[in-house]
C-alpha positions in Angstrom: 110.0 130.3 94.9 107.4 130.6 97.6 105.8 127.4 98.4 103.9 126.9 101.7 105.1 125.8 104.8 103.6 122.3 104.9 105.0 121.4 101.5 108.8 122.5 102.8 108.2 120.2 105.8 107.5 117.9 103.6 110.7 117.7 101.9 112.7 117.8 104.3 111.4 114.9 106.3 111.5 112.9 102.9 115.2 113.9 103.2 115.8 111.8 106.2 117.0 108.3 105.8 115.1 104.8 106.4 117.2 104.2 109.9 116.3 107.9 111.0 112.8 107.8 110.8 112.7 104.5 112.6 115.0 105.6 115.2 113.0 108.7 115.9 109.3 108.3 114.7 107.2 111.1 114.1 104.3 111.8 117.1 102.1 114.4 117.8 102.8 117.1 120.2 100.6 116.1 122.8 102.6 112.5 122.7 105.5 114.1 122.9 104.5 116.0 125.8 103.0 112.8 127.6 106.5 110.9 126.7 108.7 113.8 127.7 106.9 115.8 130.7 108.3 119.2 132.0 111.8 118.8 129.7 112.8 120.8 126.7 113.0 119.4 123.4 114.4 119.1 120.1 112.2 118.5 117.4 111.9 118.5 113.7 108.2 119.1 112.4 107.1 116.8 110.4 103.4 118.7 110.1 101.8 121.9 111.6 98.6 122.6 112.4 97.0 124.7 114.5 99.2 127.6 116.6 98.4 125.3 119.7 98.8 122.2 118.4 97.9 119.5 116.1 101.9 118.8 114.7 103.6 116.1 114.3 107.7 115.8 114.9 110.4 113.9 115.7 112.2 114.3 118.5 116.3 114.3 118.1 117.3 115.5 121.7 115.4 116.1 125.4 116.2 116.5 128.6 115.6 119.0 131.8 118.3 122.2 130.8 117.5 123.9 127.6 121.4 124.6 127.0 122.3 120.9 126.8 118.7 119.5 124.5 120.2 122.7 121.9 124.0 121.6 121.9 123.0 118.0 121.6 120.5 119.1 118.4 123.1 121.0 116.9 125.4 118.4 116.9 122.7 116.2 115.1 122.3 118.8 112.6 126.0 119.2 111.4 125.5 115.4 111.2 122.4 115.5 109.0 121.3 118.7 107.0 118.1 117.5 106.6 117.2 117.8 110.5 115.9 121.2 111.4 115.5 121.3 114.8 112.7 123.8 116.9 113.6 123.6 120.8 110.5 123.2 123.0 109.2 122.7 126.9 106.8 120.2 127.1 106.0 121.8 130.8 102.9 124.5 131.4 104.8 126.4 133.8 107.8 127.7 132.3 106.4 130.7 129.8 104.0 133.1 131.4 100.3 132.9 130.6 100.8 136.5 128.6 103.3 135.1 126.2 101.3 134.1 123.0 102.6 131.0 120.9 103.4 131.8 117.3 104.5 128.8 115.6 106.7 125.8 116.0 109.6 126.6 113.3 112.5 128.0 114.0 115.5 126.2 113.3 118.8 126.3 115.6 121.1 126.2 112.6 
């Protein structure tokens, strides 16, 4: 069963509970990166849209060392199977102009 990207995402946010959803409401990316400048973050996509932007997700971790934003989500995820968290920095400067940007899934369990 191949069904598209936006319809898994889908599902799996429907998966979440009442009290998640409040706790961490879905924004946009560029919300995100207003709310959370120059720190990584963990976020579940709620929508995609284009490679440079135009999700939406929830956030379930940030802060300014990568190492400590992943533990934190993967401890949220043993918690809740229905979180898939992506890790992101909300900063320009940390990949090198080069680097291309391919997507925004990739889950850390």
């Amino acid at each position: 069963m191949n069904e598209p990207l936006p319809v898994i995402l889908e599902r799996a946010d429907a998966l979440l509970d009442v009290e998640t959803k409040r706790k961490h409401p879905a924004l946009p990316f560029e919300d995100i990166r207003t709310q959370f400048p120059d720190q990584w973050v963990a976020i579940h996509v709620v929508t995609i849209g284009n490679p440079r932007g135009g999700w939406v997700g929830r956030i379930f971790a940030h802060g300014p060392k990568s190492n400590i934003v992943e533990r934190e989500a993967a401890k949220i995820e043993q918690k809740n199977p229905a979180v898939c968290c992506s890790l992101y920095f909300t900063g320009d400067s940390y990949f090198p102009p080069s680097m291309v940007f391919v997507g925004p899934i990739i889950c850390l369990h």
